[in-house]
Backbone as CSV, one residue per row, in Angstrom:
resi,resn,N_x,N_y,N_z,CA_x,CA_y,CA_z,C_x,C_y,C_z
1,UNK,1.892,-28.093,-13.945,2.114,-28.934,-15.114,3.293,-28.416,-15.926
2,UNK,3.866,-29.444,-16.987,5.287,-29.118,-17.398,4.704,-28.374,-18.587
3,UNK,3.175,-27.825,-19.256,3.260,-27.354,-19.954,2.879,-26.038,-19.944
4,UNK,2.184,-25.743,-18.476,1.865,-24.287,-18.041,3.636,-23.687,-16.996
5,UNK,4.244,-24.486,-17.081,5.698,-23.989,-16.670,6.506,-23.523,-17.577
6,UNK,6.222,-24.165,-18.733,7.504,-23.774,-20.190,6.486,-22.044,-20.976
7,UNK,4.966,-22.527,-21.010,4.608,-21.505,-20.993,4.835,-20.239,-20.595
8,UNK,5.026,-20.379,-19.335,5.091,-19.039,-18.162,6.515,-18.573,-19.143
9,UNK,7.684,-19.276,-19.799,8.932,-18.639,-20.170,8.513,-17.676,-21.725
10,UNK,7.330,-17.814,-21.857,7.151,-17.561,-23.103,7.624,-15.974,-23.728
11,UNK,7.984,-15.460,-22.691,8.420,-14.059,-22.943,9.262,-13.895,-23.172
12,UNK,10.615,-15.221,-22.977,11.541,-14.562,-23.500,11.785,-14.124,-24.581
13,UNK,11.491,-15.398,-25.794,12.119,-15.024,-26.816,11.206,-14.123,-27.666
14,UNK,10.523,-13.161,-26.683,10.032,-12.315,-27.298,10.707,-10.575,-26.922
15,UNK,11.753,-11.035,-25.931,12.680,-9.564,-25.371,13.694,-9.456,-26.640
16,UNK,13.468,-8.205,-26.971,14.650,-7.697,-27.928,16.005,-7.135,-27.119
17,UNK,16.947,-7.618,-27.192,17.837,-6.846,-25.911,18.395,-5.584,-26.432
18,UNK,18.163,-5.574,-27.876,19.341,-4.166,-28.669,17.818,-3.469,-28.311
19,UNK,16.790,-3.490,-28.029,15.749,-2.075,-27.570,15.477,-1.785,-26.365
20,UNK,15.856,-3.493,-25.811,15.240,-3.144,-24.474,13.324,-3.307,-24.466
21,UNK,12.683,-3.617,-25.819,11.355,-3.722,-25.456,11.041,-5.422,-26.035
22,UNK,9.809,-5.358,-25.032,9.248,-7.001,-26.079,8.767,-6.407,-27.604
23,UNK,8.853,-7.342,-28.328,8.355,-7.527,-29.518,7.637,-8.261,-30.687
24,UNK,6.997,-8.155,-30.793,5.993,-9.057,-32.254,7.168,-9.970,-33.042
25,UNK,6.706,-10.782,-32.972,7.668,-11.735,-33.967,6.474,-12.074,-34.863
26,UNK,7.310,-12.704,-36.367,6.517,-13.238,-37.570,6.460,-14.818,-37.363
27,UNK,5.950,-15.419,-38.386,5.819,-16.665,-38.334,7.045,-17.401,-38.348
28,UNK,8.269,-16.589,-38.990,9.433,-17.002,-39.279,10.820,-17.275,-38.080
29,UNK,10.067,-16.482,-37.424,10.463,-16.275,-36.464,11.770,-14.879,-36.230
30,UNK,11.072,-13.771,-37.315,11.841,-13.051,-37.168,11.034,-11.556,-36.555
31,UNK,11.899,-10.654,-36.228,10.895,-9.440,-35.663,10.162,-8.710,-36.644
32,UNK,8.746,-8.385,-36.053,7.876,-7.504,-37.039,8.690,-6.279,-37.132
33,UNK,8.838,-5.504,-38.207,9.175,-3.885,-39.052,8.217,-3.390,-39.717
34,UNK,8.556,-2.096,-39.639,9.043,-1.343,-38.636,8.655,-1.546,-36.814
35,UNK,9.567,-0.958,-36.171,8.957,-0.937,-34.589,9.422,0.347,-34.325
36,UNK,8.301,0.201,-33.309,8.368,2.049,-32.869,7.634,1.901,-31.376
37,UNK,8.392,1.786,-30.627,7.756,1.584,-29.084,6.351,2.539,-28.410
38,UNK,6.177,3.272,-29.244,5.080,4.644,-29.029,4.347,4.245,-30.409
39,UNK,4.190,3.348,-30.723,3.178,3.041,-31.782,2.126,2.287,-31.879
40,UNK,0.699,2.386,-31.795,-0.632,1.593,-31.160,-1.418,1.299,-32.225
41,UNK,-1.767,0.365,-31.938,-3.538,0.076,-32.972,-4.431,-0.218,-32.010
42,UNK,-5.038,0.168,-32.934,-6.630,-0.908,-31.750,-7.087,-2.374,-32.647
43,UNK,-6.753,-2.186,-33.768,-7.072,-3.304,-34.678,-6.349,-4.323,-34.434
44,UNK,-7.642,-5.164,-34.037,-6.956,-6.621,-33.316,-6.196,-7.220,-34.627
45,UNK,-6.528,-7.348,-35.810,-6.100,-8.033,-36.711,-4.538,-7.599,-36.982
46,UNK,-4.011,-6.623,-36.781,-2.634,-6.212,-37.094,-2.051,-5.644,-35.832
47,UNK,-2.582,-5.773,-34.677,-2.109,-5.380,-33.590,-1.019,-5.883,-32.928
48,UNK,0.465,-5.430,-32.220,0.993,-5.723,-31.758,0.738,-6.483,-30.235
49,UNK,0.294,-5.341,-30.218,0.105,-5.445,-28.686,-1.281,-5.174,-28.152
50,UNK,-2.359,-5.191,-27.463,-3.762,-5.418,-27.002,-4.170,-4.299,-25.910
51,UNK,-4.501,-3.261,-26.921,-4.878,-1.933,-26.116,-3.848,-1.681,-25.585
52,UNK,-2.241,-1.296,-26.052,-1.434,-0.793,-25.691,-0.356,-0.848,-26.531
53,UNK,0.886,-0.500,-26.260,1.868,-0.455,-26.857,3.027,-1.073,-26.478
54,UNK,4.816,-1.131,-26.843,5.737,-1.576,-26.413,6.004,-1.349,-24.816
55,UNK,6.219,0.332,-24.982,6.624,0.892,-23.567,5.579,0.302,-22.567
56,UNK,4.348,-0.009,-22.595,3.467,-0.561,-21.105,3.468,-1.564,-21.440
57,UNK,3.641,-2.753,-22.383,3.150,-4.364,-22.156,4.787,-4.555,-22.323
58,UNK,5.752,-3.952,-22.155,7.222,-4.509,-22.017,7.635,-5.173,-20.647
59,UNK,6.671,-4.542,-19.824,6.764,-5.103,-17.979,6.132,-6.130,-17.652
60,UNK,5.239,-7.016,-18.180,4.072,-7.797,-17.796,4.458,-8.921,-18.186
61,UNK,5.714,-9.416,-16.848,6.274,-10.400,-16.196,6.123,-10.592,-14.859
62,UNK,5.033,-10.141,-13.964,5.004,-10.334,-12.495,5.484,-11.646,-11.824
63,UNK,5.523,-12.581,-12.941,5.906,-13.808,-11.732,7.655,-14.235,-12.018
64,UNK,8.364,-13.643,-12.990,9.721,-13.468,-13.065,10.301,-12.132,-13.546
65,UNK,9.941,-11.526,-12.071,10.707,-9.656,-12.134,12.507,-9.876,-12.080
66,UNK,12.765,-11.204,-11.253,14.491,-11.127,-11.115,14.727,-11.354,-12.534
67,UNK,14.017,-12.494,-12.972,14.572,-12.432,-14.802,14.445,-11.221,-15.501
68,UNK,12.991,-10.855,-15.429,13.150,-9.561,-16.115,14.717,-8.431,-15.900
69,UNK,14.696,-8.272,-14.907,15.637,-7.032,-14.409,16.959,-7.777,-14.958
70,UNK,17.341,-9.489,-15.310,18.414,-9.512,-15.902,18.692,-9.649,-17.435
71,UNK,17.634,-9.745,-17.635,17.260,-9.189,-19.448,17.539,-8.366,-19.586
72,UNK,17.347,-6.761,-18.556,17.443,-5.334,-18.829,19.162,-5.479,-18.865
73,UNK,19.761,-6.294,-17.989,21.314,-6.218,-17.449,21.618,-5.995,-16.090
74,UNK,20.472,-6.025,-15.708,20.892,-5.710,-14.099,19.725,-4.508,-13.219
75,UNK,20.108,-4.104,-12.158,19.529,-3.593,-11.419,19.565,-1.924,-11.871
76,UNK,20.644,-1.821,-12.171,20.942,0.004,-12.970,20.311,0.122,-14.257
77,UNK,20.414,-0.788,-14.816,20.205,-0.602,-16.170,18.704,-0.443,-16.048
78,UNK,17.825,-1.488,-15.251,16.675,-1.655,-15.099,15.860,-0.716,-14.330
79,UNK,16.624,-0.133,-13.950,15.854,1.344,-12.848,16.094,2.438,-14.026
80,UNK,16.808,2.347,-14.948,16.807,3.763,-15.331,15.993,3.384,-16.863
81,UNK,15.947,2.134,-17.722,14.689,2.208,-18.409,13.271,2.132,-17.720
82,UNK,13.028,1.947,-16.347,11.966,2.477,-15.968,11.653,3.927,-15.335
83,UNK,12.603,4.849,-15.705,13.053,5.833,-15.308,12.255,6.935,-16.541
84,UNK,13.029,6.176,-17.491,12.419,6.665,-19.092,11.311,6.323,-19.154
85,UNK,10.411,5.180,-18.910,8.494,4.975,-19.191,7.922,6.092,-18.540
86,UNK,8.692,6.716,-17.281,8.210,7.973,-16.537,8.134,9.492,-17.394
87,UNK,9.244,9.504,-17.822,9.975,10.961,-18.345,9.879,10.787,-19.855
88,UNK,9.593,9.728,-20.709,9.530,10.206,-21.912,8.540,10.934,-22.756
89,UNK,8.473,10.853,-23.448,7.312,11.712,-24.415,6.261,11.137,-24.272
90,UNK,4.331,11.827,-23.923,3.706,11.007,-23.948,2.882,10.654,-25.043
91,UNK,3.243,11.031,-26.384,3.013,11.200,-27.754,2.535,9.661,-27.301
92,UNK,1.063,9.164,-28.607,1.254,8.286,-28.505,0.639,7.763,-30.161
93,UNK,1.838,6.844,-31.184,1.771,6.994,-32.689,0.931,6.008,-33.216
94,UNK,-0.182,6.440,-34.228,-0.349,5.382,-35.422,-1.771,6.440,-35.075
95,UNK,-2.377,5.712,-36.750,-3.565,6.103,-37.063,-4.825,5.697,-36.439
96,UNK,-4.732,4.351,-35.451,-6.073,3.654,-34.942,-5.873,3.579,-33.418
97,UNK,-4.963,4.477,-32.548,-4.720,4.209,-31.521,-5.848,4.337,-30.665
98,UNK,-5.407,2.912,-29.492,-6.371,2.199,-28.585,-6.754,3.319,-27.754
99,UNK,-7.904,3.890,-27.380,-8.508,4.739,-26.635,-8.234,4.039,-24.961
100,UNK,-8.273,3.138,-25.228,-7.228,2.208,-23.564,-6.264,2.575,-23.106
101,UNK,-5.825,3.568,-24.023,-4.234,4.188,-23.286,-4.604,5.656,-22.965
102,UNK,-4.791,5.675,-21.730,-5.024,6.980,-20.814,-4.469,6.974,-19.692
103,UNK,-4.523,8.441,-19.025,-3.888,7.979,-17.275,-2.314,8.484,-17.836
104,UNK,-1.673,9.053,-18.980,-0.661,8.991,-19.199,0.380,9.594,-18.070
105,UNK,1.453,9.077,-17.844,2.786,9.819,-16.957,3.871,9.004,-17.638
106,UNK,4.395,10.240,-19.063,5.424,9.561,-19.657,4.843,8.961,-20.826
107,UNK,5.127,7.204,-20.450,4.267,6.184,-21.246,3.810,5.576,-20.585
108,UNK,4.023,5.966,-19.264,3.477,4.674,-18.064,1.695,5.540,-18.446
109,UNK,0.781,4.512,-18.610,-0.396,4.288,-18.506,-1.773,4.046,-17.771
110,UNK,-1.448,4.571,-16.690,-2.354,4.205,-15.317,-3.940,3.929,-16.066
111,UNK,-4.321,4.426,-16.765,-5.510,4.236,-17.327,-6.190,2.739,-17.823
112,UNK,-5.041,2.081,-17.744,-5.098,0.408,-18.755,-4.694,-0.600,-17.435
113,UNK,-5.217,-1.772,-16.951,-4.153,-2.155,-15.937,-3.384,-3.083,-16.463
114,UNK,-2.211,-3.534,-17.117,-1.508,-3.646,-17.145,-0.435,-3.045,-16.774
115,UNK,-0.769,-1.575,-16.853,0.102,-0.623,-15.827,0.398,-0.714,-14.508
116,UNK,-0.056,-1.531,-14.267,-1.253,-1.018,-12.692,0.370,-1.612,-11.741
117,UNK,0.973,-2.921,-12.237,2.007,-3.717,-11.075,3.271,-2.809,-11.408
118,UNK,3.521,-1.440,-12.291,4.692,-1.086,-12.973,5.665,-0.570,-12.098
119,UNK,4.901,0.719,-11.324,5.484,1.392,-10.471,6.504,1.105,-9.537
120,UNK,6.111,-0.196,-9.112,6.330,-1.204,-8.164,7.516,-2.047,-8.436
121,UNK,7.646,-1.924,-9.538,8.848,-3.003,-9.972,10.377,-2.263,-9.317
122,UNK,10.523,-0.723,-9.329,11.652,-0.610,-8.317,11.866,-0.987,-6.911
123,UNK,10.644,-1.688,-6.332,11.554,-2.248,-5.131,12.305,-3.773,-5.717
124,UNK,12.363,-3.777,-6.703,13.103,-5.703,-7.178,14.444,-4.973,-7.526
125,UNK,14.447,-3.812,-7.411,16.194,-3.258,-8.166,16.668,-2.620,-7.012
126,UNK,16.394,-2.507,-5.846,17.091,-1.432,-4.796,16.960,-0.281,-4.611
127,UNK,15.746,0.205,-5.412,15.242,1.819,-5.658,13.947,2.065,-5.138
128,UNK,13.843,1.205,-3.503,12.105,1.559,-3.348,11.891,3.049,-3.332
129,UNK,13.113,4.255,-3.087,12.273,5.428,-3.244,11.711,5.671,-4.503
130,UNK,11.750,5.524,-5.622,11.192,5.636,-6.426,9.741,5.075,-6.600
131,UNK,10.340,4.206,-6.173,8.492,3.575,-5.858,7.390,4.167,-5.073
132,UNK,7.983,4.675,-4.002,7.431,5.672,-3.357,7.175,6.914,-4.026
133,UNK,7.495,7.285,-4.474,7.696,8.934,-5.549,6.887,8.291,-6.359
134,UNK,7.099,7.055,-6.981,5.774,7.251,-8.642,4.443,7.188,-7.654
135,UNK,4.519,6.112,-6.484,2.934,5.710,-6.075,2.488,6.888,-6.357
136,UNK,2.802,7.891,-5.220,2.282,8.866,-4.559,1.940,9.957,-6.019
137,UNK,2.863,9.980,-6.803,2.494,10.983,-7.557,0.817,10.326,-8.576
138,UNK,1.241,8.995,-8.531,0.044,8.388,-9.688,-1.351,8.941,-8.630
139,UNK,-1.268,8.622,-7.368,-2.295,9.005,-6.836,-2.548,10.622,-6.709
140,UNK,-1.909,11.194,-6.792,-2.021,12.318,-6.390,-2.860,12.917,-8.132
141,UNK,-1.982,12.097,-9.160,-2.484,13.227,-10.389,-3.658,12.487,-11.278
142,UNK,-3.779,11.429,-10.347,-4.296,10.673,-11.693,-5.878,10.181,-10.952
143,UNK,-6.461,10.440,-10.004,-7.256,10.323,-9.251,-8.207,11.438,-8.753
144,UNK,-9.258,11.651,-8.730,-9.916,13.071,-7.772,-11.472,12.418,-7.722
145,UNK,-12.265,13.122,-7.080,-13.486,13.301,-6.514,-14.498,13.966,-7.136
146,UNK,-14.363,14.006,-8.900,-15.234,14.732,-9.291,-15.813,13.200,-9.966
147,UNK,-16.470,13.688,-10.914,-17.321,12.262,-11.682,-16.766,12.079,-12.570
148,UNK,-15.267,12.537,-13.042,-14.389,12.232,-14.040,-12.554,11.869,-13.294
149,UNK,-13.363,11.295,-12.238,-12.209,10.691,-11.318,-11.521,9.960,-11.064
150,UNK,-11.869,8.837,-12.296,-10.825,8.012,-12.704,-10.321,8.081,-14.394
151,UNK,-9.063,7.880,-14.189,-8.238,7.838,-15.628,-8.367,6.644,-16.662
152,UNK,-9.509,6.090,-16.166,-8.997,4.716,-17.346,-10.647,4.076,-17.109
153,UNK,-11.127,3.108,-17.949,-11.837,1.930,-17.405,-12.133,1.446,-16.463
154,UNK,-13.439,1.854,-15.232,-12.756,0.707,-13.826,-12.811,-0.622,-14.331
155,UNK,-13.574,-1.585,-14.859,-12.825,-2.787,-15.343,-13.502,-3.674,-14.077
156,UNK,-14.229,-4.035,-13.686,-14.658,-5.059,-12.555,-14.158,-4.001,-10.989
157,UNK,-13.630,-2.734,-11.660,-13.183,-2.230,-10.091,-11.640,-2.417,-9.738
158,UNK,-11.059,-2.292,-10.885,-9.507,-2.545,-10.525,-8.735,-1.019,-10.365
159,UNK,-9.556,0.022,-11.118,-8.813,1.099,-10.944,-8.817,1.611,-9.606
160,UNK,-9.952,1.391,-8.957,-10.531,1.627,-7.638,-9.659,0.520,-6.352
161,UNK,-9.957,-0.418,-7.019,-8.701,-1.414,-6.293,-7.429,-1.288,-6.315
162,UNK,-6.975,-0.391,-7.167,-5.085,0.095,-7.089,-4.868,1.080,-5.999
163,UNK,-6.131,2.381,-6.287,-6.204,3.035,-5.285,-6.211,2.194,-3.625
164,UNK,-7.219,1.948,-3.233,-7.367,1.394,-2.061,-6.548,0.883,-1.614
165,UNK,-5.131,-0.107,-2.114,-4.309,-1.179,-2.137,-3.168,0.031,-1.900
166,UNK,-2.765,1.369,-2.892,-1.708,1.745,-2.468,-1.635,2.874,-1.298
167,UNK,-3.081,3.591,-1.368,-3.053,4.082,0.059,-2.813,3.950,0.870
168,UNK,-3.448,2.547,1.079,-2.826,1.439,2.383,-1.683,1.290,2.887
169,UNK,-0.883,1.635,1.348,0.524,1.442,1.391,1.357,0.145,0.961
170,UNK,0.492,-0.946,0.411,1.061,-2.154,-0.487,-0.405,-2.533,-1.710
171,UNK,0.580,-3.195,-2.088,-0.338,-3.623,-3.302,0.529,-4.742,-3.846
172,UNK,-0.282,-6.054,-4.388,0.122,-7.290,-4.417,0.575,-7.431,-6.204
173,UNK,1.823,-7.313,-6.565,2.135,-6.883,-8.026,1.883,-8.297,-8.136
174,UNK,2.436,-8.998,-7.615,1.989,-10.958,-8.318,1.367,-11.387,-7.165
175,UNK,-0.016,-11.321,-7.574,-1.344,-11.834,-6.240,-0.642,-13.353,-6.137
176,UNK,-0.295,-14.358,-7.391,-0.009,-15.970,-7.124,0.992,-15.955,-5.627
177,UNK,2.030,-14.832,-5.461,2.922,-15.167,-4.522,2.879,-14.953,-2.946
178,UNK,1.427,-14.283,-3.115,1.367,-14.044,-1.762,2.061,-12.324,-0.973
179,UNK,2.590,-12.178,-1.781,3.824,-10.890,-1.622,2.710,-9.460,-1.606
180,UNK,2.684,-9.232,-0.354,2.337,-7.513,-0.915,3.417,-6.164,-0.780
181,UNK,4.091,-5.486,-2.280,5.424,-4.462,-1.885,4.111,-3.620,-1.272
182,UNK,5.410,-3.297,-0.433,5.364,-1.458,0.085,5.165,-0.074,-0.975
183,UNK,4.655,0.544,-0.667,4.644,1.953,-1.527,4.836,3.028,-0.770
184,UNK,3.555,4.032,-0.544,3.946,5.323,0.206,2.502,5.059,0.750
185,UNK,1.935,4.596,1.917,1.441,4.833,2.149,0.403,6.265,2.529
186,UNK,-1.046,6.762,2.207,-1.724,7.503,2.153,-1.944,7.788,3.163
187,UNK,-2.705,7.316,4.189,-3.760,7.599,5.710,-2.074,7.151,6.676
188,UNK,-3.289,7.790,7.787,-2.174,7.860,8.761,-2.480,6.528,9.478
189,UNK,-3.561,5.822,9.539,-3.973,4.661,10.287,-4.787,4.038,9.489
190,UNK,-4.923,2.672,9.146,-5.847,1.679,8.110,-6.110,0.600,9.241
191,UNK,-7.230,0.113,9.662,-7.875,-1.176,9.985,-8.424,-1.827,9.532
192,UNK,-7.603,-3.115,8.998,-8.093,-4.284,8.037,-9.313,-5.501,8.913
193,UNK,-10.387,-5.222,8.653,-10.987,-6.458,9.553,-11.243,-7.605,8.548
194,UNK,-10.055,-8.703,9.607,-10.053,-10.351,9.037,-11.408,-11.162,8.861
195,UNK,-11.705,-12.004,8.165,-11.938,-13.127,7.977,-12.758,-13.675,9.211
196,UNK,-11.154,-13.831,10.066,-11.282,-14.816,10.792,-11.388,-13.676,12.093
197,UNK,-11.831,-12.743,12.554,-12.261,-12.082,13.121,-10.846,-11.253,14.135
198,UNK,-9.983,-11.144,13.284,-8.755,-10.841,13.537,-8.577,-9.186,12.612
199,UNK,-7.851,-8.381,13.076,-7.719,-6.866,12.724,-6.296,-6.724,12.482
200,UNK,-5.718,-6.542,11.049,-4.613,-6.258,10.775,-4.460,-4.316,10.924
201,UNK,-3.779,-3.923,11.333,-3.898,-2.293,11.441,-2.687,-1.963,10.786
202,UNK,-2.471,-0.521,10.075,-1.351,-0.099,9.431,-1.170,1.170,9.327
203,UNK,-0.092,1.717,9.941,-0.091,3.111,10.789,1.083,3.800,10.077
204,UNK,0.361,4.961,9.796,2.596,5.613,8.711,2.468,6.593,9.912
205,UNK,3.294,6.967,10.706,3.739,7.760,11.654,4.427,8.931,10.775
206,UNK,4.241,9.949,11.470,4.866,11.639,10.606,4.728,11.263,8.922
207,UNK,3.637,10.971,8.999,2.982,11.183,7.103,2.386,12.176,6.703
208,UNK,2.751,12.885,5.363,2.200,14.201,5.181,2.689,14.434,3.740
209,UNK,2.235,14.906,3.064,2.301,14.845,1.629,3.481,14.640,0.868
210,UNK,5.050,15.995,1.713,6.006,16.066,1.698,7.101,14.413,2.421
211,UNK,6.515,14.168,3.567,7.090,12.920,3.980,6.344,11.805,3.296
212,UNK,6.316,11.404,2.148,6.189,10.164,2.014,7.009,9.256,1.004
213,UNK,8.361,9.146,2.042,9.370,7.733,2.093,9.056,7.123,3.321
214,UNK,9.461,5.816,3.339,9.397,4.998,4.012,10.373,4.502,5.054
215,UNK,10.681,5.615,6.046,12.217,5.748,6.921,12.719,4.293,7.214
216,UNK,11.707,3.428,8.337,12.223,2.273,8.750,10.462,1.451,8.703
217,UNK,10.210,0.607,9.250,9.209,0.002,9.412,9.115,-1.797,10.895
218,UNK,8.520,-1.497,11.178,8.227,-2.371,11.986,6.821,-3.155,12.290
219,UNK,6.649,-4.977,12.267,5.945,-5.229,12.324,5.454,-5.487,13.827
220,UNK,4.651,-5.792,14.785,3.901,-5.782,16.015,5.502,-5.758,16.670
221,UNK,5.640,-4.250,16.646,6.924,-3.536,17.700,8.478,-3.895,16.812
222,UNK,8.516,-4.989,16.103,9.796,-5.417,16.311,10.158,-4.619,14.653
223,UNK,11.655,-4.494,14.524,11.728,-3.725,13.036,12.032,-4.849,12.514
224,UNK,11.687,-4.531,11.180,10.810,-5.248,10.055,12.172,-4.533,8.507
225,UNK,12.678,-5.664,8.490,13.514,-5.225,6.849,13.379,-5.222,5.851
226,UNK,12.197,-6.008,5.640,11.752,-6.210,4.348,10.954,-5.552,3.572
227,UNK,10.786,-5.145,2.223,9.847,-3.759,1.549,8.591,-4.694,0.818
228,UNK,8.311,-5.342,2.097,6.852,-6.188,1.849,6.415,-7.299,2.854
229,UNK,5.436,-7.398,2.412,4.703,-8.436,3.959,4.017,-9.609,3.185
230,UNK,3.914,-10.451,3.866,3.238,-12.010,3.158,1.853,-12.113,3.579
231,UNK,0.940,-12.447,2.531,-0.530,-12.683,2.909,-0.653,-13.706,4.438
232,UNK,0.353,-14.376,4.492,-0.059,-14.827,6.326,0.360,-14.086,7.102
233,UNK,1.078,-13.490,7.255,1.587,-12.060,7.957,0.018,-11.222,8.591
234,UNK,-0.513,-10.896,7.273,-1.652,-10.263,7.450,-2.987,-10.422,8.269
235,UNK,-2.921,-12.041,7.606,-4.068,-12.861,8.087,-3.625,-13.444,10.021
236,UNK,-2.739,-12.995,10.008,-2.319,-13.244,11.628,-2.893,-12.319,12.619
237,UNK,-2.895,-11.182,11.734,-3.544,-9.863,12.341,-2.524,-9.156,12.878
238,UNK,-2.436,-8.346,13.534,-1.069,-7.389,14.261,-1.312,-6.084,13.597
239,UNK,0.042,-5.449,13.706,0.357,-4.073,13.430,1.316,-3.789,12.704
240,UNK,1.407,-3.256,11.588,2.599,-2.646,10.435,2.796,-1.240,11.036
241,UNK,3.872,-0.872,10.744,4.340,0.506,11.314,5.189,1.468,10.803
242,UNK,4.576,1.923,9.886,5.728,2.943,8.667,6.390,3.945,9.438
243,UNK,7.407,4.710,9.391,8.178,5.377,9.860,8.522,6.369,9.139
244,UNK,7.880,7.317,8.544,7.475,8.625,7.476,8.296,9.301,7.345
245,UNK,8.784,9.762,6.397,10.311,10.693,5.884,10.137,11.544,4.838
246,UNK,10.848,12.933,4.893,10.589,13.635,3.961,12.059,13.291,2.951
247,UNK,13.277,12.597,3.667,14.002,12.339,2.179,13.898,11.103,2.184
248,UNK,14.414,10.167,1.463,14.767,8.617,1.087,16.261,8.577,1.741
């Protein structure tokens, strides 16, 4: 419909381009002040943003990442402010802040899912190693086997579902498109049993804590260029075939 389409744009005129973050606008249509991208409430009534802050609800565009990345200015510009959600301070400001923001690396938030499609957004700029490097590290630090083993809310089972999804080695940042990116795959062999009584399998060859980039890849034998696979791909059944690297 033409009014859930104009909708979907609704983000723009909420990108500030002199910060680089989305922002609260007034009735006037001018920006809320002060702003401070590391600044939270939990109080719905004066809240910017909904159990989070600038730096994690600035990404939560999954179904227009090419727009996004040309809001940032491009593909450089856009890899290296997601460069900073990694590496900045994980201070996080105001007097009522949302207990929803946990899982911290940086400001990225693994604890909340809105975080959850972030990591992922460098394969839309030409930087899947990075994508590979955050997966692996989110899993590695932000996950364990004791009874305080997850970082956040599971939430219907989504924290548990990021896991499972990037081990595998993809995870579907916009489920509407069908698209699942690549990450770093975990196990050395995954068998998906179909539906329709069909077995998708997914194999990272020379994987090991240190190798996990994604050298080349190939789907049932043939090489495969793309840093993602399509939900019919899957449902066809066959074989994915990572090709494990210790550099990018």
């Amino acid at each position: 419909r033409s009014s859930d389409l104009k909708r979907s744009t609704a983000y723009r005129p909420l990108f500030d381009a002199s910060t680089g973050f989305m922002r609260a606008k007034l009735a006037n249509g001018t920006w809320k002040k002060p702003f401070d991208p590391q600044y939270s409430s939990h109080d719905f009534d004066v809240a910017e943003y909904t159990e989070g802050n600038a730096w994690q609800h600035s990404w939560f565009v999954p179904h227009a990442i090419e727009e996004l990345i040309q809001l940032h200015g491009g593909n450089e510009k856009f890899v290296e402010k997601l460069d900073a959600l990694f590496t900045v301070s994980s201070e996080i400001k105001g007097d009522f802040v949302s207990a929803d923001i946990s899982g911290l690396i940086g400001q990225y938030a693994h604890g909340n899912e809105p975080s959850h499609h972030i990591a992922y957004l460098y394969n839309y700029a030409d930087a899947d190693h990075k994508t590979q490097e955050q997966v692996r590290n989110i899993m590695k630090t932000q996950y364990n086997d004791t009874p305080y083993g997850l970082c956040g809310n599971e939430d219907c089972g989504q924290m548990s579902a990021w896991y499972v999804f990037s081990a595998m080695g993809l995870y579907p940042v916009n489920p509407a498109s069908s698209r699942y990116d690549f990450g770093s795959p975990l196990f050395d062999e995954v068998e998906i049993n179909l539906d329709n009584n069909k077995t998708f399998t997914i194999i990272a060859n020379n994987n090991s804590d240190s190798n996990l980039y994604i050298r080349s890849v190939k789907l049932n034998g043939t090489p495969y260029d793309k840093n993602y696979i399509m939900h019919e791909d899957i449902m066809n059944g066959g074989t994915l075939e990572f090709e494990m690297h210790h550099s990018k």
